[in-house]
C-alpha positions in Angstrom: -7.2 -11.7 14.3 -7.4 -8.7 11.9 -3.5 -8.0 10.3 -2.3 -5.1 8.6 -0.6 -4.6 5.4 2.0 -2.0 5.7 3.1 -1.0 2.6 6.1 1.5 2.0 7.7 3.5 -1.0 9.4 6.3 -2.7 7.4 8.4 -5.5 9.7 8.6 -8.8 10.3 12.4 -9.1 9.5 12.3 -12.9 6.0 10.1 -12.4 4.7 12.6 -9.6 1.4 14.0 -11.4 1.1 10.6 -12.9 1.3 8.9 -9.8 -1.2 10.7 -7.6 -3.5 10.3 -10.5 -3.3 6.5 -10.6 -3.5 6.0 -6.9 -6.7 8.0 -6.6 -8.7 6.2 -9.4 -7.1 3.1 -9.8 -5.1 1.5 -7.1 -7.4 2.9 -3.7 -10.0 1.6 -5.3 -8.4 -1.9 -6.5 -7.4 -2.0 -2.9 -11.1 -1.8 -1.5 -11.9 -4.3 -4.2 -9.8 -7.0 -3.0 -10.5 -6.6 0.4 -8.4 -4.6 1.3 -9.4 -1.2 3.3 -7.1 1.3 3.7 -6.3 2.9 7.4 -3.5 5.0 7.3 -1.2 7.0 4.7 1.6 9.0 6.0 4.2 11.0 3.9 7.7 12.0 5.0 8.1 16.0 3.8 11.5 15.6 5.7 14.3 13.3 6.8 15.3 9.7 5.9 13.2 7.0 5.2 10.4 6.0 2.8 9.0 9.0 1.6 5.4 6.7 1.7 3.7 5.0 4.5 0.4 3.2 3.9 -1.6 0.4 5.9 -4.8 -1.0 4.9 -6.7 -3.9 7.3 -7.2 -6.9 6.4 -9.9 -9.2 8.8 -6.9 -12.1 9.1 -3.3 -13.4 7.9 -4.8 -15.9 5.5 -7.2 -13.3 3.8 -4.0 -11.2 3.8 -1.9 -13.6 2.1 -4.5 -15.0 -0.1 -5.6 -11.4 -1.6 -1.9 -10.6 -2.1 -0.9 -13.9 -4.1 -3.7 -13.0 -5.9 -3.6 -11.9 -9.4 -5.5 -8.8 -9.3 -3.0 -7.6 -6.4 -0.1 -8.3 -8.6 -1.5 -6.2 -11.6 -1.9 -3.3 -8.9 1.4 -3.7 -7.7 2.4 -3.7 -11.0 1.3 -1.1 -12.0 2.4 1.0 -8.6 6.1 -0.3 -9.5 5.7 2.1 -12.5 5.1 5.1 -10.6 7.5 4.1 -7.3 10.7 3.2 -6.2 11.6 0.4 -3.2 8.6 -0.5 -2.6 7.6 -2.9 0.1 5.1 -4.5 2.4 4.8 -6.7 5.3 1.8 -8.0 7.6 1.2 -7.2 10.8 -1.3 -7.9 13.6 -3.1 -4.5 13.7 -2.8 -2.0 16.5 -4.2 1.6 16.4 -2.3 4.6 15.3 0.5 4.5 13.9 3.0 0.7 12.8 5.9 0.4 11.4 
């Protein structure tokens, strides 16, 4: 059963240029590397909650949690942490539109 990986965080206001920058050539394509392929990004421009909203698909739970134990994933997250504040994720089974 195909799961997503819903991944959530805040952009550090001083890391903003820096940020964009490293998601567009480094951690996207890490992403697609792994196995992961991205569905969904949403941004909140206004109101509570986490400022980022991104889900990528993933063909089951195990590939899920295999690719994120791995050690590639962690270097990406890593190096998102620098850019991001309270970041999280969690697995899902996958649904169309829009998960939380």
């Amino acid at each position: 059963m195909e799961v997503k990986v819903l991944m959530t965080w805040n952009i550090r206001i001083d890391k903003d240029r820096e940020y964009f920058e490293f998601l567009i050539k480094q951690f996207l394509p890490g992403m697609q590397r792994l196995g992961l392929q991205p569905t969904d990004a949403w941004f909140t421009a206004y109101g509570e909650g986490p400022q980022v909203l991104a889900a990528a698909l993933v063909p089951s739970y195990e590939a899920a949690r295999y690719i994120l134990a791995s050690q590639a994933w962690q270097h990406l997250e890593k190096k998102l942490r620098d850019y991001v504040t309270d970041y999280r994720y969690k697995i899902v089974p996958a649904r169309e539109g829009f998960q939380l």
